[in-house]
N, C-alpha and C positions, 0 to 999 in steps of 0.2 A: 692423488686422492688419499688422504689421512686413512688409516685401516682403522675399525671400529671391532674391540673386542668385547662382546657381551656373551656370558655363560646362560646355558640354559637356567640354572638359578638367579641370574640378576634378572635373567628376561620373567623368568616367573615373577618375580618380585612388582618389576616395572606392569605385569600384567595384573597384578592382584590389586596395585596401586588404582590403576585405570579403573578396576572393576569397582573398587571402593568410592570412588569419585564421582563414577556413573550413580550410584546406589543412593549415595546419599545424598545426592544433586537433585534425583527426584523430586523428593517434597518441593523444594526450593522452584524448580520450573512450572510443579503444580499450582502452587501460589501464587507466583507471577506471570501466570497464561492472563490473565485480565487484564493488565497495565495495559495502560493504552500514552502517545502521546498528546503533547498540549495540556500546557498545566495553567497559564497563565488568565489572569479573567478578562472576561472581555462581555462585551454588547454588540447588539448588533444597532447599526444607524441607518444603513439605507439597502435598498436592493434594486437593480438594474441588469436585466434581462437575466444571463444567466449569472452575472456578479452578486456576490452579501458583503457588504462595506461592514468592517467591524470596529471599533475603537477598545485600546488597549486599557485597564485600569493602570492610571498613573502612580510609580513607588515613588517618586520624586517630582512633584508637578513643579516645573517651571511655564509663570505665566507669560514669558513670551516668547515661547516655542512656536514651530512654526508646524502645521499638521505635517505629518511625514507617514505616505503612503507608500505599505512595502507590494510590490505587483509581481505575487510567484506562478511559476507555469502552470500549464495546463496539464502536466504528467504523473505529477504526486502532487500530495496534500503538504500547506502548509505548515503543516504541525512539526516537518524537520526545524522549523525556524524559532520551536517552544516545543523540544523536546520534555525536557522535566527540568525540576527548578536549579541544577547545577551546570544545566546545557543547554541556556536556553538566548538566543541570538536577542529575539524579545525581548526577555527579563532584562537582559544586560543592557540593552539602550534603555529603554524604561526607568532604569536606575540610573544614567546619566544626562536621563531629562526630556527623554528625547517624546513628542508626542505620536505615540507609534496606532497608526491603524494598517489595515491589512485587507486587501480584497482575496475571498476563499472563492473559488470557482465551482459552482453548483453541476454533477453530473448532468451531460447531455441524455435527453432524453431522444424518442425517435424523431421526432420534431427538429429537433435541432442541427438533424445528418445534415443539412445545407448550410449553418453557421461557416461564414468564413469570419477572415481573421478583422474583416472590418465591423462584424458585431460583437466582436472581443475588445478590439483597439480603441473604436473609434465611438463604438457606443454603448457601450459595458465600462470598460476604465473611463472612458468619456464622461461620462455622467458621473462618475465617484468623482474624482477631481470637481468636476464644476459642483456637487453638492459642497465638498473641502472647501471650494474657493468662498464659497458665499459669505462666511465668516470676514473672508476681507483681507488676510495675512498670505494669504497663497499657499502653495502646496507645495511639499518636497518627493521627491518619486526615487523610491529606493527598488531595482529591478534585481530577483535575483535569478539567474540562467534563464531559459524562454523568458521569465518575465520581464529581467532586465532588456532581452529582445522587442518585448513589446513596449518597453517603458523610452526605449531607443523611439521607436518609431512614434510614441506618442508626444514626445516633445520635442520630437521633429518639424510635427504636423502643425505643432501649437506651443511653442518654444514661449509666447507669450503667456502662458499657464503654469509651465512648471518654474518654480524657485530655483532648487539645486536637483540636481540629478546625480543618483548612486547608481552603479552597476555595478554587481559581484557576481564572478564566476558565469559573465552574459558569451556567448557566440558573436562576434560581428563578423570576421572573415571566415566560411566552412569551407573554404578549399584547401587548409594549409598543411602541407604533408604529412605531420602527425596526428592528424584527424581523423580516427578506426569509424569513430560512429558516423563520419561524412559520406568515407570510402564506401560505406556500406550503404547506405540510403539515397546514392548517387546511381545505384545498378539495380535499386529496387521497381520494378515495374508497379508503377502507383494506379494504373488499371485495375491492377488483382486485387486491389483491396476494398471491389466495390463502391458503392453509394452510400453507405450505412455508417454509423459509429463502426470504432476500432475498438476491440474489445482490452483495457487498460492490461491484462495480464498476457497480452500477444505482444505490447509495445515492453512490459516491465520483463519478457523474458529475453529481449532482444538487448536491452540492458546490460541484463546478467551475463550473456553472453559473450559481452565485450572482453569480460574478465572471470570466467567460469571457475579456475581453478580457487582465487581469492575469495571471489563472493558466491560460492555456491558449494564450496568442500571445508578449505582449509578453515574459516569463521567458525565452523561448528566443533571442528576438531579441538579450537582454542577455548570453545566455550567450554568444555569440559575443566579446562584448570582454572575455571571463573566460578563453578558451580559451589565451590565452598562462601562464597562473595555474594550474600542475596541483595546487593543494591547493584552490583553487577551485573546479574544474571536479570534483573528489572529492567536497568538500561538498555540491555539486549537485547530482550522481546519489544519493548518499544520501538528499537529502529527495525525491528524485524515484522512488525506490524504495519510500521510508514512504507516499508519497502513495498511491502506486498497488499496493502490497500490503495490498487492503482486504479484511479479512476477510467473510463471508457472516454473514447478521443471525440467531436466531433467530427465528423469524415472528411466535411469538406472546410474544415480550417487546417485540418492537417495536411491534407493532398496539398492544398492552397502551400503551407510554411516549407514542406518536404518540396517543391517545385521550387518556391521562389527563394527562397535561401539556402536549402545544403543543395539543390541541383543547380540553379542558375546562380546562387551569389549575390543577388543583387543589391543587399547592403551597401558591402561595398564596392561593385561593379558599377551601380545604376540601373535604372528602368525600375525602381522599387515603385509601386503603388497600393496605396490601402483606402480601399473603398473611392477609387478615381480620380486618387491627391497622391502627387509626386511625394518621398520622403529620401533629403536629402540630409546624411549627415550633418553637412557643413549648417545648416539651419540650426544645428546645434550651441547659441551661442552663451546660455548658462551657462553656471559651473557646474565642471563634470568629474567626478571623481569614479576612477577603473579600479577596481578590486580582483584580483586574479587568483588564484591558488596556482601554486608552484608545480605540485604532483598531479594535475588532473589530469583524468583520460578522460572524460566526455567532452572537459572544453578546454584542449591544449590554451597556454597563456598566448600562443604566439594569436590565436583565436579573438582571444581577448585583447592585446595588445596593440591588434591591428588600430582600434578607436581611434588611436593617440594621432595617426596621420590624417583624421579624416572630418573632424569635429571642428564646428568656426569658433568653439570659444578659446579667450585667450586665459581663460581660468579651468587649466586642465591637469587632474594628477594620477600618478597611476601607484598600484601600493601592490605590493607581490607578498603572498601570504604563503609560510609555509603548512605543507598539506595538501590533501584531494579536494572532490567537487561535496564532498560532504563534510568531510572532518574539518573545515574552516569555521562549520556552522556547530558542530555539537562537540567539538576537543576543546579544550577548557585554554588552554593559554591561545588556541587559533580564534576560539571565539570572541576572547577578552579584545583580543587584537582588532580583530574585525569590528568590534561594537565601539572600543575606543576610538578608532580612525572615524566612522562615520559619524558618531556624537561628536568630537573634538573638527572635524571638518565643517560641519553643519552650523555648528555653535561661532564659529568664525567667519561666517558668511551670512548672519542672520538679516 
């Protein structure tokens, strides 16, 4: 190990620097405590149970686009996917055509503790598609992680419905060795979590947890040498915002996912049922394009990978994206990538 000589003078030094970086960073985080993510305009067009069906304002309208519904989980908010206007997964298709809407998932309330995953899947996404289809041109379903899981299952169910089919950063296999978040919700007793909603900042610490020193020490320690950067220190609070604006779970869609896919697997083991309808990959006979991130810990690629054995279409591709389960969506050349693959895919299969 290299020996590191620092005098008590350079340390002073290094320590007066720190203190001056703190000082003057102040104002700068005072100012931007209000950012918020989601910058992009939008309307709202339909709503179905606890789904809001949004439509994208078009930068570039081409009129024979085909609707492309993006279907994000149920754990955080959207707004990672229209961070602000230089990281925004949105903007970026938007500007190459793409006709981008979005179903936002409205908090459960106490009413909702018995929502399982068939009034998410099959009649919440249900009814957004079939309002998209009525146009006449069909629908495209871009899932990203749980959603891409539930966008899995829904054109499964109705492979007649969906056009093309996106997944980025989706789970199909949770049993696959490098799986921390698997490991861990496979030994959780789903008894103790009662009958109730999951309170969203029990599930977003368990998150954190996966990767404590990363996302919970070292992040802040860097934001100090950002504090001179006030569009930096913006960007910051924004994902610092999305992180910890976590919505409350439905109790019994969660118990429901936590049993039948990271406990039993049945994806892709079989015995998968949503609302008393088999779903079998292989129904899959759309084109499917697999989006992975290279670096993820929440959903190893091999996670994602697994699709490729298990889907009946013969129009299948898979694209490995360097980066984690986030920075694919808000790093500037990860997300150029991401938005060019699924506009340039789309556009090719019209």
């Amino acid at each position: 190990m290299p020996k590191v000589d620092l005098s008590w003078e350079q340390l002073g030094v290094e320590l007066g620097e720190w203190e001056r970086k703190l000082a003057s960073g102040h104002a700068t985080l005072r100012e931007a405590a209000d950012v918020r993510p989601g910058c992009s305009a939008r309307r709202l067009l339909h709503t179905a149970g606890r789904a809001r069906l949004y439509r994208y304002e078009a930068t570039n309208p081409d009129p024979l686009a085909v609707p492309t519904l993006v279907v994000y989980a149920l754990v955080n908010r959207p707004t990672m996917a229209d961070l602000e206007p230089e990281r925004s997964l949105v903007r970026s298709l938007l500007a190459l055509g793409v006709d981008v809407h979005l179903i936002e998932w409205e908090d459960p309330t106490g009413l909702d503790c018995a929502s399982g995953l068939s009034d998410y899947i099959e009649r919440d996404l249900g009814a957004c598609v079939d309002f998209l289809a009525a146009a006449g041109r069909g629908v495209n379903l871009v899932g990203i992680c749980q959603g891409g899981t539930f966008a899995l299952c829904y054109a499964a169910l109705h492979p007649d419905k969906v056009r093309n089919l996106v997944v980025t950063v989706t789970p199909v296999d949770f049993h696959t060795p490098d799986d921390t978040l698997s490991h861990w919700l496979r030994h959780v007793d789903l008894d103790l979590l009662g009958s109730g909603n999951l309170p969203g900042d029990l599930l977003n610490a368990l998150f954190l947890a996966l990767k404590p020193m990363r996302l919970t020490q070292q992040k802040y320690v860097g934001l100090v040498d950002q504090l001179g950067a006030r569009h930096a220190v913006e960007t910051f609070m924004r994902m610092e915002h999305w992180i910890f604006d976590s919505p409350d779970l439905a109790g019994g869609a969660l118990r429901e996912f936590a049993q039948r896919f990271y406990r039993d697997n049945q994806l892709v083991r079989g015995g998968l049922e949503i609302g008393g309808k088999p779903v079998a990959l292989a129904a899959l006979t759309m084109p499917v394009l697999n989006i992975y991130a290279a670096e993820d810990h929440l959903v190893p690629p091999a996670a994602s990978r697994a699709l490729g054995g298990k889907v009946g279409s013969r129009d299948y591709t898979e694209l490995e994206v360097a980066g984690g389960h986030i920075g694919i969506y808000v790093g500037g050349r990860a997300r150029e990538q991401v938005a060019g693959a699924i506009a340039g895919w789309l556009a090719a299969r019209r």
